[in-house]
Structure formats: C-alpha cells, structure tokens
C-alpha positions as CSV (number, residue, x, y, z in Angstrom):
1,X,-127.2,25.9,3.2
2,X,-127.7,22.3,2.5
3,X,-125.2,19.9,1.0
4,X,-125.6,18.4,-2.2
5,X,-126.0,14.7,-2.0
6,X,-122.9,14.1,-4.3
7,X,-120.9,15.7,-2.2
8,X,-121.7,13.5,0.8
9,X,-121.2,10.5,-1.5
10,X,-117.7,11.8,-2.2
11,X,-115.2,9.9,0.9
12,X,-117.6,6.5,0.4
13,X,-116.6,6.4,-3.3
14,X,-113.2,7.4,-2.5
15,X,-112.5,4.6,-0.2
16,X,-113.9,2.2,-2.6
17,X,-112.3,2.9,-5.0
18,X,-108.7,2.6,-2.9
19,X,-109.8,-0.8,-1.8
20,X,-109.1,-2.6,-5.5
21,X,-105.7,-0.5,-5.4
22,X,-104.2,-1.9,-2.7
23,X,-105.3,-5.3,-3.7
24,X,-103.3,-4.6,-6.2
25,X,-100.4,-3.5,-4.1
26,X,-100.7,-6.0,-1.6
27,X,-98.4,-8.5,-3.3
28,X,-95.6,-6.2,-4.1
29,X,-95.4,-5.3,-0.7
30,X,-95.4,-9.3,0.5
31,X,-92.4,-9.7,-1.9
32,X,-90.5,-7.0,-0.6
33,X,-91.2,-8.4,3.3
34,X,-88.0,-11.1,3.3
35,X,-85.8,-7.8,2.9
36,X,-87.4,-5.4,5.1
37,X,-86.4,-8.1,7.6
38,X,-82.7,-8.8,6.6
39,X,-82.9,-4.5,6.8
40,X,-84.0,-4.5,9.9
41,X,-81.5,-7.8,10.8
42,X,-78.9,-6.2,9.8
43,X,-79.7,-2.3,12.0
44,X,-80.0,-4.9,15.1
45,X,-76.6,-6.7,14.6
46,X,-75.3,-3.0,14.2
47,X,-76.9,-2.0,17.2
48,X,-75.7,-4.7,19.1
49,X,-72.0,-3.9,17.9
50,X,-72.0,-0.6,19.2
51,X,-73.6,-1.6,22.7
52,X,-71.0,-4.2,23.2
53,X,-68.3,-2.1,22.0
54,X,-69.4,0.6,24.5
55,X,-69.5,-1.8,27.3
56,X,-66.4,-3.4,26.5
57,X,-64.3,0.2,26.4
58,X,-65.8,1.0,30.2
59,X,-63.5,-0.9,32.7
60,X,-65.2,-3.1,35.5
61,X,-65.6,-1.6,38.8
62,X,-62.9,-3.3,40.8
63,X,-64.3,-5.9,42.9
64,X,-64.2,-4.8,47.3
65,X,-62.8,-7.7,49.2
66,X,-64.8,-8.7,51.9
67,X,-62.6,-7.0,54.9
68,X,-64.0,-9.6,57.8
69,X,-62.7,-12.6,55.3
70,X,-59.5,-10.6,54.6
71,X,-58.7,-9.9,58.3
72,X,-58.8,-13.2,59.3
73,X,-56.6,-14.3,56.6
74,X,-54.2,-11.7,58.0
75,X,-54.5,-13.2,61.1
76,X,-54.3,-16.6,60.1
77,X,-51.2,-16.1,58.0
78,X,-49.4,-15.1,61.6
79,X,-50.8,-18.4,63.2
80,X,-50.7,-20.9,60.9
81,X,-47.1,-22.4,59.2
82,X,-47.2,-24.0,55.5
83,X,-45.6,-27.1,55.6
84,X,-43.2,-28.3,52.6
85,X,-41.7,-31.8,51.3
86,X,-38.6,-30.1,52.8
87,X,-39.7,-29.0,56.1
88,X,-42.6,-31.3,57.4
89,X,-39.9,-33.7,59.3
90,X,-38.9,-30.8,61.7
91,X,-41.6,-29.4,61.6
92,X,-44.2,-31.6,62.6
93,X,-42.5,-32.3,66.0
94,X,-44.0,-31.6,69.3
95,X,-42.0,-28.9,71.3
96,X,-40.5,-30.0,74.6
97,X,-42.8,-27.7,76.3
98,X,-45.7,-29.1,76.2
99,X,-45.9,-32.6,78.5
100,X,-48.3,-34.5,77.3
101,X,-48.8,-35.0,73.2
102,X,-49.4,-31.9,71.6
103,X,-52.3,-31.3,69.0
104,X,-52.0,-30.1,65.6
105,X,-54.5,-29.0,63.1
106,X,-53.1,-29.6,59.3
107,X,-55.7,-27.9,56.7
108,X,-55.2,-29.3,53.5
109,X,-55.8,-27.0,50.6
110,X,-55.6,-26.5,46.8
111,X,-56.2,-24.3,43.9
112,X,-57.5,-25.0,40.3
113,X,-55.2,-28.3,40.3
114,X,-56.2,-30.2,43.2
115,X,-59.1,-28.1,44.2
116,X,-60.7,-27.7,40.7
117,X,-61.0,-23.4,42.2
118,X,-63.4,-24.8,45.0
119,X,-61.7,-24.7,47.6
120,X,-62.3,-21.0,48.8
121,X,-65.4,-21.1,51.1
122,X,-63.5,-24.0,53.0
123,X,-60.3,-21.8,53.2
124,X,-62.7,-18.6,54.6
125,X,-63.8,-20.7,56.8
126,X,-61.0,-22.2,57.7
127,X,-58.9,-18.6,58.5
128,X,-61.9,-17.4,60.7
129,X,-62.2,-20.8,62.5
130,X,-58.4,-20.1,63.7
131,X,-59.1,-16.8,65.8
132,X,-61.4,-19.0,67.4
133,X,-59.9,-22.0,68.2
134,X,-56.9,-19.2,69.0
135,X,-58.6,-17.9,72.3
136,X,-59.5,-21.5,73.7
137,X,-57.5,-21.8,76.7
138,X,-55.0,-24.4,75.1
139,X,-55.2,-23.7,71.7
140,X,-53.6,-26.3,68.8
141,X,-50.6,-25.6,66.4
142,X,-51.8,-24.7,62.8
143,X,-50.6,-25.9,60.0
144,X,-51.5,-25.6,56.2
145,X,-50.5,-27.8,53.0
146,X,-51.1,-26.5,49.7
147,X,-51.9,-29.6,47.0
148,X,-51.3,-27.2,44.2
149,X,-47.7,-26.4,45.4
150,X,-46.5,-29.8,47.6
151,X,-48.3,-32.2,45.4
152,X,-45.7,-35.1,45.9
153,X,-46.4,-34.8,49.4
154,X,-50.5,-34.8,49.3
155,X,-49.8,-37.9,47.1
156,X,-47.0,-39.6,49.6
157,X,-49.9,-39.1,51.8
158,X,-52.8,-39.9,50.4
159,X,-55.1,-36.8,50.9
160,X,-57.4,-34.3,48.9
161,X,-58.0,-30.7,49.8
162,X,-60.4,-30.0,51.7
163,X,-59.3,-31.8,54.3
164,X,-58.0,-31.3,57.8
165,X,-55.6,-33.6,59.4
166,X,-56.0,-33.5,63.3
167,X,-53.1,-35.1,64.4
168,X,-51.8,-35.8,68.5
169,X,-47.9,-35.8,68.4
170,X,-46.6,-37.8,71.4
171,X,-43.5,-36.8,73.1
172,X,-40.7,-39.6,73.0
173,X,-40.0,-41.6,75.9
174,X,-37.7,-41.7,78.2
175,X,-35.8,-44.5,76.1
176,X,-36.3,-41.9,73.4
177,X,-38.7,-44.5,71.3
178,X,-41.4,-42.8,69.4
179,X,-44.7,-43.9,71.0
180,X,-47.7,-44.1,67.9
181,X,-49.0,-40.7,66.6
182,X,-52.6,-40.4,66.5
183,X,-53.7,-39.0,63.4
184,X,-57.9,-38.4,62.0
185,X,-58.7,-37.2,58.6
186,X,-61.5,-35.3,58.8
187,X,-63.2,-33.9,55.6
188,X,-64.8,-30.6,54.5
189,X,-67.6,-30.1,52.6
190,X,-66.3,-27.1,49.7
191,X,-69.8,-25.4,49.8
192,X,-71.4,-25.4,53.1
193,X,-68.7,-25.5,55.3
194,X,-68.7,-22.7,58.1
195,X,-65.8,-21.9,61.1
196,X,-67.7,-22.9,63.6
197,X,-68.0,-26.7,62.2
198,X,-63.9,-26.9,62.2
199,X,-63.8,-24.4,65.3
200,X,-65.5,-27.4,66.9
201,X,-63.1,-29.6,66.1
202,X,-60.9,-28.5,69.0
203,X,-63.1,-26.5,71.1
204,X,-65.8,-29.4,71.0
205,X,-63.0,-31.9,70.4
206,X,-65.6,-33.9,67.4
207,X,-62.1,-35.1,66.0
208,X,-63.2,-37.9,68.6
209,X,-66.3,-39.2,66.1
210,X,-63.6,-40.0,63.6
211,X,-61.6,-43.4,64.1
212,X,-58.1,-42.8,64.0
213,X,-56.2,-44.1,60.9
214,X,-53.8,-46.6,61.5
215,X,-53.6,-47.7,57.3
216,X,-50.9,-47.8,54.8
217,X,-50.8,-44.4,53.8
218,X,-50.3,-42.9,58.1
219,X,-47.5,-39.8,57.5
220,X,-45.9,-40.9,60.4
221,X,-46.0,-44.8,61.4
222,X,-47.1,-45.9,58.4
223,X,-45.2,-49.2,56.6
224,X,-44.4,-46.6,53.8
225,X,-43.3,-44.1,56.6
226,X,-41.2,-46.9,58.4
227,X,-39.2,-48.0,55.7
228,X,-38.3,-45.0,53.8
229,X,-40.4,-45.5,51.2
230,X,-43.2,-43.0,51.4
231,X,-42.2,-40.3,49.4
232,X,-40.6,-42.4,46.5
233,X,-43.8,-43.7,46.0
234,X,-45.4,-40.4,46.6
235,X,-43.3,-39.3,43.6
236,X,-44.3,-42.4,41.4
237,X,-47.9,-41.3,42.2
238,X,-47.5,-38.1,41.5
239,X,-45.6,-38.5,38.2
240,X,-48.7,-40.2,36.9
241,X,-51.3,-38.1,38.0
242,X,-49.5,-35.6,35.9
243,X,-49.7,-38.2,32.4
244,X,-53.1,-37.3,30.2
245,X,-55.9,-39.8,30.5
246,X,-55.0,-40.3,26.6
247,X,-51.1,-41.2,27.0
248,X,-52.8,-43.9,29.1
249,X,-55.5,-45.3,26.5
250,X,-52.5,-45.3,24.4
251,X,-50.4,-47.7,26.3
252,X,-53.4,-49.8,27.5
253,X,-54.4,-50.1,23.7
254,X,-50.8,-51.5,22.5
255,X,-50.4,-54.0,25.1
256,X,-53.6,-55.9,24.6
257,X,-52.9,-55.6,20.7
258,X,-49.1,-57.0,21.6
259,X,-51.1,-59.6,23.6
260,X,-53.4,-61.1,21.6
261,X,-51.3,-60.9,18.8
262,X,-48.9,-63.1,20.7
263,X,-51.6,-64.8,21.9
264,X,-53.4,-65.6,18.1
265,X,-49.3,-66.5,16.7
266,X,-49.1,-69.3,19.5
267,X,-52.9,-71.0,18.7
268,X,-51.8,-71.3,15.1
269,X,-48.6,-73.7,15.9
270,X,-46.0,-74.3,13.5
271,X,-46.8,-73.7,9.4
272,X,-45.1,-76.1,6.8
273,X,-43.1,-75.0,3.9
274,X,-46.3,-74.9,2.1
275,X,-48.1,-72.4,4.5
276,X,-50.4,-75.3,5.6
277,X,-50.1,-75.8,9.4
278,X,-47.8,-78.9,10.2
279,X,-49.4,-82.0,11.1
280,X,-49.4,-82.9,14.9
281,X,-47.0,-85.6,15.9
C-alpha cells in the first residue's frame, strides 16, 4: 500500500504553520518572565525558611574536650597557686627550706578582657609544660595571675597576658636585709606557642637569654615597690583603662577649646566703652 503524497506532507505543514504561532506567543511569555522569577524567588526564600528552621530546632552535638589538654589542667590546678592583690606579699616568699634563692614561674593570663579570648593555646600549653618541668629533679614553684580577675595588680605591674614572669627569690641575710630579686619577663607568642618552649625555660634554663629587669615597674625592688606606692598607682592605672576611648576625646576636646579660648580673650587686650580695643599706652 503506498502513501498518498499529502499525507506525507502533513507534519511539514503542521510545523509551519506553528512557527508564526508562537511568534506570536513569544512576547506574552517574555512579559510574564519578571514574575515567573519573583514565583520562583519567593519558593526559594520559603525553602530556605524551612531548612533553617529545621536546623535551628536540632541541638548541636556537644562539643568532646580534648582529655590530654583537660588532664593536665587537672594536674596543673594541684601544682600551680593563683596569686591575688591580697595574697602575692606572703606568697611570693621563698620557704626556709630551700638554701640558696628559690625559682618561681608566674604565668600571666587573661580572658576576653586582657586577653581579647586568645589566650587559650598559651594556657594548654602552659598546663602541659608543668608536668614537665614537675619531674626535673629540682622543679620551680608555679604560680598563675589572671588579668581578667587581678587587673589592679597586672597594672601595678606592668604586664600583659601571655606572659611568664621567671623570678629567683633570695633568701634574707643574716642581718635579715633583702638581697635584689631577680626577675625576667619572658613573652608568649598566643598562637604558636608549645610546652616544650616554656618547659625549656627551666629544664634548659633559656630564662638566661632574657636580661633581667631592674626598671620602674620591678614587683619587688622597684622605686614604686620601695616606697609604697605601686599599687596606688596600679589603681590609678587601672581606673583609666576602664574609661571609653570617647570619655577621653571628650575631655581632650574641652580643654584645648578652654585653651584657646583663653588664649584668643588675652591677644585681644582690653576693649573701650565703645567696643574698639583701647589704645596702647
């Protein structure tokens, strides 16, 4: 059976003829783009909703403390004393044991305060560094002061966590005089720091590539220390860290306006009755 010519021609004349049709169509459809896509906008903000809404209502997995840092800050809480504004002057005494001077190691920390929250890697490192130093043969006393707690004291003293104070307490002599203390400020660095740099410290004694400080600001023979007036002034210090950068502008502003107001009245000399300055004698 053969097929009829028209009938072949059939689909080609179809598909001509929908060509001109959706021509016509075709700028409907363009018009009606701009809200297809605030549709489809607004089925993605939706979707987004529900996601976050989902994730928010499933609570966060608690977080696993790392049990090798957590053990040594267990053991480093049994080693080491805090020292205080109240209780540094007894405590930072050598016993009457020990016969020659006897060697401290004073870490000074800080939280979001005085630390700005960096302060952890230095303080891991510093509670592993003290198991350690803790099985030299002659290990040192330990001692911690927290800036975010004792921060008239970090300011009597001039120091910024991380730091650690190494510090050689003498005995007294047999006049009872107080021979010098030897005391090194040694810095850590918040982000790379490791226990075996501060281990080294005592075990390698490096607190000898640090000069001792002998300055103004020495916690124990100090001119401030000497006469009394360390903490006073570590209280004045401290008092205005705690004043905004703002309260400062403020002041700074009115006393040069004061100024130069004073400054502008006394150029101008003496007016006369008529407003005219007076005539120089």
């Amino acid at each position: 059976m053969r097929a009829s010519p028209l009938l072949l021609a059939l689909p080609a004349l179809a598909s001509a003829q929908q060509i001109p049709f959706m021509d016509q169509l075709n700028p409907y459809i363009e018009q009606l783009n701009p809200y297809i896509d605030q549709v489809k906008g607004y089925f993605g903000a939706a979707k987004s909703n529900v996601a976050s809404t989902a994730s928010s209502a499933i609570p966060a997995a608690p977080s696993i403390p790392n049990p090798i840092a957590s053990a040594a800050a267990a053991f480093a809480a049994t080693k080491v004393s805090r020292v205080t504004l109240d209780n540094y002057p007894s405590l930072l005494v050598p016993s009457t044991t020990t016969a020659g001077p006897e060697e401290w190691m004073l870490y000074v920390t800080g939280g979001n305060k005085s630390c700005f929250g960096l302060c952890e890697p230095a303080e891991i490192a510093w509670n592993q560094s003290i198991g350690l130093m803790s099985a030299s043969s002659s290990p040192p006393k330990f001692a911690l002061l927290d800036c975010d707690d004792q921060g008239v004291l970090c300011a009597a003293w001039a120091v910024s966590p991380p730091t650690v104070i190494h510090m050689l307490l003498p005995q007294p002599l047999p006049d009872q005089s107080k021979p010098a203390t030897t005391v090194r400020s040694i810095n850590l660095n918040r982000t790379t720091v490791a226990a075996p740099e501060i281990a080294a410290i005592h075990l390698q004694e490096t607190y000898k590539d640090v000069a001792p400080y002998e300055g103004l600001w020495h916690p124990f023979d100090g001119p401030l220390a000497q006469y009394g007036a360390q903490i006073p002034v570590g209280w004045v210090m401290y008092g205005f860290s705690k004043i905004p950068s703002w309260a400062f502008m403020i002041g700074v502003s009115f006393i040069s306006r004061s100024f130069m107001s004073r400054k502008m009245g006394a150029g101008q000399g003496p007016r006369a009755p008529g407003g005219t300055p007076a005539p120089a004698s």
